[in-house]
KEKE-3310 file (N, C-alpha, C; in steps of 0.2 Angstrom, whole numbers, plus 5000, padded with zeros to 4 digits):
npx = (5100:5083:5073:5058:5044:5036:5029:5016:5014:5001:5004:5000:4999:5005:5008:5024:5033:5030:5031:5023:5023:5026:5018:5020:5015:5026:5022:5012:5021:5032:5022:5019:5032:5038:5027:5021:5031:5039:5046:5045:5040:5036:5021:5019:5004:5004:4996:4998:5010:5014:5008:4997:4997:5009:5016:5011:5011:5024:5025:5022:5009:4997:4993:4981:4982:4977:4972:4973:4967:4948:4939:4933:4918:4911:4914:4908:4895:4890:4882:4883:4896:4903:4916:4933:4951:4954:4963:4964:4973:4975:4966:4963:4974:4970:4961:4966:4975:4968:4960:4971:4977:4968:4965:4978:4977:4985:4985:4975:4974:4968:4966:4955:4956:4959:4952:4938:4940:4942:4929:4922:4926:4924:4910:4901:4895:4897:4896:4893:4893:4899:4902:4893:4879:4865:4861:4868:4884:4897:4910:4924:4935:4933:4936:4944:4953:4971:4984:4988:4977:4965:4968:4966:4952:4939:4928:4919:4917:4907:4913:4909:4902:4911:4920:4934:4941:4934:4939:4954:4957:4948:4939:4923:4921:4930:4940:4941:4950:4944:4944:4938:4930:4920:4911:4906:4895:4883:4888:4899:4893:4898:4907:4910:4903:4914:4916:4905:4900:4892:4882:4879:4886:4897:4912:4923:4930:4928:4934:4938:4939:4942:4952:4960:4965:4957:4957:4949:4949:4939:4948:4964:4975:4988:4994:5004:5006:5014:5012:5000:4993:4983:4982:4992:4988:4981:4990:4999:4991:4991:5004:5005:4994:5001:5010:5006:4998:4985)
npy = (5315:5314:5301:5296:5292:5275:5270:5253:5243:5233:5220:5209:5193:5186:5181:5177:5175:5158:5156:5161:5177:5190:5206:5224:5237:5249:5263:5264:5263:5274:5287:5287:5288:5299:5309:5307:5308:5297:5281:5265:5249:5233:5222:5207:5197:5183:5173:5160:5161:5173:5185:5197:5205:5203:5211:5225:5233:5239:5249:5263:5267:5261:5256:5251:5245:5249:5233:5222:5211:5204:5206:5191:5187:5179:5186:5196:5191:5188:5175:5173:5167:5176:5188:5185:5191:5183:5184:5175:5174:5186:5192:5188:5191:5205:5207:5200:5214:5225:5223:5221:5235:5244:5241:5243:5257:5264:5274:5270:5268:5269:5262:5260:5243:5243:5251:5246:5234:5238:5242:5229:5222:5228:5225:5231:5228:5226:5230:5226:5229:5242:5245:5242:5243:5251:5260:5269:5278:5277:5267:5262:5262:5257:5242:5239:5248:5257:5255:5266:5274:5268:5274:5285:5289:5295:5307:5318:5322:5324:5335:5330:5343:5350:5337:5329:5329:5336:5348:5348:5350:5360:5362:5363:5349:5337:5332:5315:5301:5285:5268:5256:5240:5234:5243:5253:5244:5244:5254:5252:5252:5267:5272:5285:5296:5305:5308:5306:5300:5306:5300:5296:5285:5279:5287:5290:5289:5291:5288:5287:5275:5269:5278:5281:5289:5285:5283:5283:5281:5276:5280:5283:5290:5288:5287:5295:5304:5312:5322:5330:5341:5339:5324:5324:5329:5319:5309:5319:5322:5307:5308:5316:5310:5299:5306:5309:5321:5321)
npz = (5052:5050:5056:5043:5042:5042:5030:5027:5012:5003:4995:4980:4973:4962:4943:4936:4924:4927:4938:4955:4961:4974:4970:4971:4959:4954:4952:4964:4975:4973:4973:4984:4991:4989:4988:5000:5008:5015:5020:5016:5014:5007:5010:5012:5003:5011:5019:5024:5030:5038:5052:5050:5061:5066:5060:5058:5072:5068:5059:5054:5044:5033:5015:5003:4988:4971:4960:4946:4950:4957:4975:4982:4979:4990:5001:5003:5007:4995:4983:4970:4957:4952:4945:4939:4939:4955:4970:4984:4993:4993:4998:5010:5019:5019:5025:5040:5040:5039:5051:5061:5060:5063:5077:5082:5082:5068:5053:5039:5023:5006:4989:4975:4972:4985:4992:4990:4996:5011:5012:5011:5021:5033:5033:5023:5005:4989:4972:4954:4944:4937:4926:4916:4918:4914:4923:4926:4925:4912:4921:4918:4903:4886:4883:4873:4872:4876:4887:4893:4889:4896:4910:4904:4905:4913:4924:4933:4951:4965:4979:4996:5006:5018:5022:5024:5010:5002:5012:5011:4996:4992:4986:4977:4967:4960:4947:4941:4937:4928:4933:4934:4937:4946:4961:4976:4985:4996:5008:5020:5040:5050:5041:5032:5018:5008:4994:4978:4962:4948:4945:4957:4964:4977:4981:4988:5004:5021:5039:5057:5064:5081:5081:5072:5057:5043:5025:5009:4991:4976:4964:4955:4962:4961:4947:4935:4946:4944:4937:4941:4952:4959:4963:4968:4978:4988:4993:4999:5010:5016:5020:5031:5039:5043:5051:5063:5060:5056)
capx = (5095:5077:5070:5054:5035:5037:5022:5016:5009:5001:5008:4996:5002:5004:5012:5030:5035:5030:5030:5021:5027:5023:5022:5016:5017:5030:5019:5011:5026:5033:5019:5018:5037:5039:5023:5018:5038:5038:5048:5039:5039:5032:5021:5017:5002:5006:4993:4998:5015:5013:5001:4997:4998:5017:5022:5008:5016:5032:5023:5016:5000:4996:4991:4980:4982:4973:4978:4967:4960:4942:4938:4929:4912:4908:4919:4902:4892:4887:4883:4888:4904:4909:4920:4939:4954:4954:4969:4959:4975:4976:4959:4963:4978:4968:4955:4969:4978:4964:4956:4974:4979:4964:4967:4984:4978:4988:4981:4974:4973:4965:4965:4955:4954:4959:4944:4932:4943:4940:4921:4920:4931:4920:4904:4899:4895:4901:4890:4900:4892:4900:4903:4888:4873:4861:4857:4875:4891:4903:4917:4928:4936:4931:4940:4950:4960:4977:4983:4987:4968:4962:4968:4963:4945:4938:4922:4917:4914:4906:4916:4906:4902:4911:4921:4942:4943:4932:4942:4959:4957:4943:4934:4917:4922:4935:4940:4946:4953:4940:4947:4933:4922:4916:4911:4901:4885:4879:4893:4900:4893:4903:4913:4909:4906:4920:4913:4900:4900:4886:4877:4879:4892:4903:4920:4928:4925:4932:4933:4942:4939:4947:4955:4965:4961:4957:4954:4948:4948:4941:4950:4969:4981:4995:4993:5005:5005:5020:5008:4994:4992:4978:4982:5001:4987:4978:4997:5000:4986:4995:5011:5001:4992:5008:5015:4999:4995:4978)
capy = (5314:5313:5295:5297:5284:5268:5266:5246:5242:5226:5215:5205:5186:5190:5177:5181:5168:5152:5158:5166:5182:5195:5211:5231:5243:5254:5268:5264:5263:5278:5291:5286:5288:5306:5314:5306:5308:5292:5275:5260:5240:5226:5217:5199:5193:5176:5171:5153:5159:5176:5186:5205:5209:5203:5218:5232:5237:5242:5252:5270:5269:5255:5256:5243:5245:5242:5228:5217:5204:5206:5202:5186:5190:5177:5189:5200:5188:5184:5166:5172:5166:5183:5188:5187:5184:5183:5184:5173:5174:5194:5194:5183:5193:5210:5206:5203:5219:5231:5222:5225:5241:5250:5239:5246:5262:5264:5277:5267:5271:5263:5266:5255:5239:5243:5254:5242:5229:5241:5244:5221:5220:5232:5225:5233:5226:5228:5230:5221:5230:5250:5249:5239:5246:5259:5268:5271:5280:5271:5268:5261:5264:5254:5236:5238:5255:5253:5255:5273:5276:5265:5276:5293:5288:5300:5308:5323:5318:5328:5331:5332:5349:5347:5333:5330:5331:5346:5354:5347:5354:5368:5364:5357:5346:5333:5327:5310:5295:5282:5263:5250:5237:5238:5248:5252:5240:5244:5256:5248:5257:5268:5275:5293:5297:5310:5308:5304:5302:5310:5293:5291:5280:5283:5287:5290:5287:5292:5287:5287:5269:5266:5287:5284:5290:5280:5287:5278:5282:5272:5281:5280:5298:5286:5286:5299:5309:5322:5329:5331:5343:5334:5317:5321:5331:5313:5306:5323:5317:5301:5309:5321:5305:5296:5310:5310:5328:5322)
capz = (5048:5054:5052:5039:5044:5038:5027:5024:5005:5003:4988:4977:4971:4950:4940:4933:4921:4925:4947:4957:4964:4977:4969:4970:4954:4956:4955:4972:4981:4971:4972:4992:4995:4985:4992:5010:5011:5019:5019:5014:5015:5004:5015:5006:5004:5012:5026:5031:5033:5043:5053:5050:5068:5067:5058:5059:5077:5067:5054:5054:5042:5028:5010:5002:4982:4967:4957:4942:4955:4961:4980:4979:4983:4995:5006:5005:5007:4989:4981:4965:4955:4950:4937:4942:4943:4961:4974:4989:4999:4999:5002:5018:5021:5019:5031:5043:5039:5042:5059:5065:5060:5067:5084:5083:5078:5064:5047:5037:5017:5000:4983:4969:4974:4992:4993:4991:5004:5016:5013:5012:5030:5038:5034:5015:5000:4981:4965:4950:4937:4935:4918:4912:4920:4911:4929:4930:4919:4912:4925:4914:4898:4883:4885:4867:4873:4875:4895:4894:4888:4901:4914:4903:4907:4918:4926:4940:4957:4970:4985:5002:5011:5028:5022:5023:5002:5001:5014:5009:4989:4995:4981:4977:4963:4956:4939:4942:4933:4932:4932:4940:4934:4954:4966:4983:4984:5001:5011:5029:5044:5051:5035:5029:5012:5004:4987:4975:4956:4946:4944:4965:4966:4982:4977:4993:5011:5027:5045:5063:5067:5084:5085:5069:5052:5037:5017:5004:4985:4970:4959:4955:4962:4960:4939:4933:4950:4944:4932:4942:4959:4964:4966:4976:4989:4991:4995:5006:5016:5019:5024:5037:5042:5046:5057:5067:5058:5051)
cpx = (5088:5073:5062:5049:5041:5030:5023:5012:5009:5003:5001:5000:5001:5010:5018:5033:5031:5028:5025:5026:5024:5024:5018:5020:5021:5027:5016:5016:5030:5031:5020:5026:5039:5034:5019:5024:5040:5044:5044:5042:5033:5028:5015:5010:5003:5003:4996:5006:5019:5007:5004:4998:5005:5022:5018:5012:5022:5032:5020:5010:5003:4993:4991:4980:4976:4975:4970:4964:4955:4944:4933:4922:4909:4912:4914:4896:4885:4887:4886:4896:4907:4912:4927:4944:4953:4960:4966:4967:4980:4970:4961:4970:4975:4964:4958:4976:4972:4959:4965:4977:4976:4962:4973:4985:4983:4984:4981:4971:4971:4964:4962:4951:4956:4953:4939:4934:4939:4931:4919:4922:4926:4911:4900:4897:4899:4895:4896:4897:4893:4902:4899:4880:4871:4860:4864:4880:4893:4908:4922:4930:4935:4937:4946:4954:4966:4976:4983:4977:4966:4961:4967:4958:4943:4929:4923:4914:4911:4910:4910:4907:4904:4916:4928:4942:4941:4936:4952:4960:4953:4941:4927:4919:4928:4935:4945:4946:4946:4943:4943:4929:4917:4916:4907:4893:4882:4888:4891:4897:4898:4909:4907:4909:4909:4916:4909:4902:4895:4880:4874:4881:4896:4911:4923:4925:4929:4929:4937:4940:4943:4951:4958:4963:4964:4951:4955:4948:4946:4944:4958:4974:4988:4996:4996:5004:5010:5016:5003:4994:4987:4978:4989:4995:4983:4986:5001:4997:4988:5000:5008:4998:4997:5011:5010:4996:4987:4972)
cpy = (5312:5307:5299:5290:5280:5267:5257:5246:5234:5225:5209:5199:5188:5184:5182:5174:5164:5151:5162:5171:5189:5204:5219:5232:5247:5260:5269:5267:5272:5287:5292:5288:5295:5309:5313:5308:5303:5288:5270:5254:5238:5222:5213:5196:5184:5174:5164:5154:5165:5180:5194:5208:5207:5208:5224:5237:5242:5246:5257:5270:5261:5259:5250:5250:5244:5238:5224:5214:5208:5202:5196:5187:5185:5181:5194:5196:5187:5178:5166:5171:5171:5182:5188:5191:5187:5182:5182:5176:5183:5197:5192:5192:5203:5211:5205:5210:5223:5230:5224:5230:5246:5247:5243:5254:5269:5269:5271:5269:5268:5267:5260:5250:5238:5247:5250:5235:5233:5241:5235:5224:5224:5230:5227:5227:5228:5227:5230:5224:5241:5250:5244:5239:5254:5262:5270:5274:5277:5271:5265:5262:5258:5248:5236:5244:5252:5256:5262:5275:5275:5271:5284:5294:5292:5303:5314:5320:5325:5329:5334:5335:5347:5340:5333:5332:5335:5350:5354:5350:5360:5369:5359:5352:5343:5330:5321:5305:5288:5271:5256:5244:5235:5241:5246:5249:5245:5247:5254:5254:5259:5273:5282:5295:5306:5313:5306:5306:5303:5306:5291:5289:5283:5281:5286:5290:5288:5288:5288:5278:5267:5272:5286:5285:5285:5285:5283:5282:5278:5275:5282:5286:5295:5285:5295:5306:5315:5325:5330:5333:5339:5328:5319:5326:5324:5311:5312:5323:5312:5304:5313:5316:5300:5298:5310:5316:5327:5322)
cpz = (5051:5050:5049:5043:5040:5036:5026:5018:5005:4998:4986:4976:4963:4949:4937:4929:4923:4935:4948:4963:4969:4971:4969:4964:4956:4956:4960:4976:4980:4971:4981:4992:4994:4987:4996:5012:5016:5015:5016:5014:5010:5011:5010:5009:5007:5018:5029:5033:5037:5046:5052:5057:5069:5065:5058:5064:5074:5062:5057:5053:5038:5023:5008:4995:4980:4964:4952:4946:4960:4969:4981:4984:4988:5001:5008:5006:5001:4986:4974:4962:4955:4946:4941:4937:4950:4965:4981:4996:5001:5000:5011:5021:5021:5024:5038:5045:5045:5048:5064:5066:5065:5074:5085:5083:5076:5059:5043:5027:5011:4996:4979:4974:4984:4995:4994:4995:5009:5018:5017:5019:5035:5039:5027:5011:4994:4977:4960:4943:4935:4929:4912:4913:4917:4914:4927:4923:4917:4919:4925:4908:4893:4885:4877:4865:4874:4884:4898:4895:4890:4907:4912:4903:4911:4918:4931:4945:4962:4977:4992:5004:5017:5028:5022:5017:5002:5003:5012:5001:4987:4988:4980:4973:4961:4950:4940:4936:4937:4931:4934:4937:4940:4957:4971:4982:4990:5006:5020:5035:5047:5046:5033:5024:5012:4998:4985:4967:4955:4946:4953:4970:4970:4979:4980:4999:5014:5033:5050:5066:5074:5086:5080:5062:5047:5034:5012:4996:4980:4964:4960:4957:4960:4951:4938:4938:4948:4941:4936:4952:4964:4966:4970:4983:4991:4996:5001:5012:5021:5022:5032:5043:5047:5050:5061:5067:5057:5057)
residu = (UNK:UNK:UNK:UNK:UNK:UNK:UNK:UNK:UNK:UNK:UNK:UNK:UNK:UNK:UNK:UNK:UNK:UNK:UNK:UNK:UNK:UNK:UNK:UNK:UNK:UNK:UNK:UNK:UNK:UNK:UNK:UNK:UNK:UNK:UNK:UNK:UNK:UNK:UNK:UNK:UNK:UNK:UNK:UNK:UNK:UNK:UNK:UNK:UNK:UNK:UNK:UNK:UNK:UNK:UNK:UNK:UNK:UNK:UNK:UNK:UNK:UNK:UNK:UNK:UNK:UNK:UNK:UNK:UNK:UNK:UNK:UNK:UNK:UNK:UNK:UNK:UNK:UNK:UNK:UNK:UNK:UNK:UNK:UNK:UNK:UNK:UNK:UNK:UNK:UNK:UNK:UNK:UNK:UNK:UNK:UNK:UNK:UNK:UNK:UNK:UNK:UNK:UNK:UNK:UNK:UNK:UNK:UNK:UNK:UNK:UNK:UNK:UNK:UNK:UNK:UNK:UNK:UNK:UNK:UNK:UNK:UNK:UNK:UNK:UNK:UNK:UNK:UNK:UNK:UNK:UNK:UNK:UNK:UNK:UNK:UNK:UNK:UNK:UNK:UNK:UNK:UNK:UNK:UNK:UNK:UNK:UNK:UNK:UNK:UNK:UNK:UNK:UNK:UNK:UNK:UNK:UNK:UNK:UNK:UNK:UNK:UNK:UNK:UNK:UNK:UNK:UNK:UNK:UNK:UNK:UNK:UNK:UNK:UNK:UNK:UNK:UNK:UNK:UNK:UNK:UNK:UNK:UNK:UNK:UNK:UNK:UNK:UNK:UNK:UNK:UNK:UNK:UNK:UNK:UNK:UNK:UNK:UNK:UNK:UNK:UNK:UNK:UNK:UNK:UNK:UNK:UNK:UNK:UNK:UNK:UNK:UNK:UNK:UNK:UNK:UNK:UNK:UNK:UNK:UNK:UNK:UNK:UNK:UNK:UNK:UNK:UNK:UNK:UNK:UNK:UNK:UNK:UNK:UNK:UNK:UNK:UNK:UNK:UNK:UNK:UNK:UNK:UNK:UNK:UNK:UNK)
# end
């Protein structure tokens, strides 16, 4: 039997009863293991009690999630409090993920709230208002939907001429799931946009940082990916990426 990548997914802290608990959604780990065709690892938010470069080495690519918690904005170098909740030690734990992975040059991938990690880590910003600003769409669904509804929210995105998504779905346009109350302030140099929503807003964003590739999404391919051709090609992306195809 021919060993499969070993994807790493970061793990948020989320109470469980009365604990705290490392934990990914199963559909992360799920969508990633059925269409990158890959293995995969938990790897635990826990900074004071390992480092990211103790297990990158031993890993194919990375996926950073999304998950409820904002990145605390003094991470962008904002003085406001910001809305949370916040997860300080997978921010810490994020920020050494993706400075060793693309030393190690590792693929590197994000979805959500790993999207806009990457853009902070590199240098970016965030903007805290996508679904309460009048220049802008909504980019969230009403807050008294139920979870399904949340995640039936949706918008067209433009994909970039010349861009991977463009050439990977070979179409100008996507109808995606829209789930955020952030998004890209000020995009980190270096990073490429993919996509654009109708307001603007970059949705997706590439790069080779170091000769390995990294793909970002703010929107969710892992929601419901059997039903949908277009979210398992984000996830065939990543398997492609993991064999050093991309």
């Amino acid at each position: 039997m021919t060993a499969r990548p070993v994807l790493g997914i970061i793990a948020c802290n989320r109470t469980v009863g009365v604990e705290t608990a490392q934990a990914v959604m199963n559909r992360y780990a799920m969508a990633a293991m059925q269409y990158a065709d890959c293995a995969a690892l938990i790897i635990p938010s826990l900074p004071d009690y390992m480092r990211a470069q103790e297990v990158v080495g031993r890993l194919d690519g990375v996926l950073l999630t999304g998950t409820p918690s904002n990145v605390e904005p003094a991470r962008y170098g904002d003085a406001a409090a910001g809305e949370g909740p916040f997860d300080p030690d997978r921010d810490r734990m994020m920020i050494e993920l993706i400075e060793a992975v693309i030393a190690a040059q590792r693929p590197l991938f994000g979805i959500c709230r790993g999207f806009q990690e990457i853009n902070v880590a590199l240098g970016g910003t965030l903007r805290r208002d996508t679904s309460a600003s009048t220049q802008l769409l909504r980019h969230h669904a009403p807050d008294e939907v139920d979870f399904d509804a949340m995640f039936d929210h949706r918008h067209p995105v433009e994909l970039v001429a010349g861009g991977l998504l463009a050439a990977a779905y070979d179409a100008p346009t996507l109808e995606v799931n829209s789930v955020h109350y952030q998004g890209i302030g000020a995009l980190a140099d270096g990073l490429t946009v993919e996509a654009r929503a109708p307001d603007g807003l970059v949705e997706a964003y590439s790069a080779r940082p170091n000769g390995a590739p990294l793909l970002a999404v703010q929107w969710h391919p892992e929601w419901a990916t059997d039903d949908s051709a277009e979210s398992q090609t984000y996830f065939h992306l990543l398997g492609r990426a993991l064999r050093g195809e991309l």
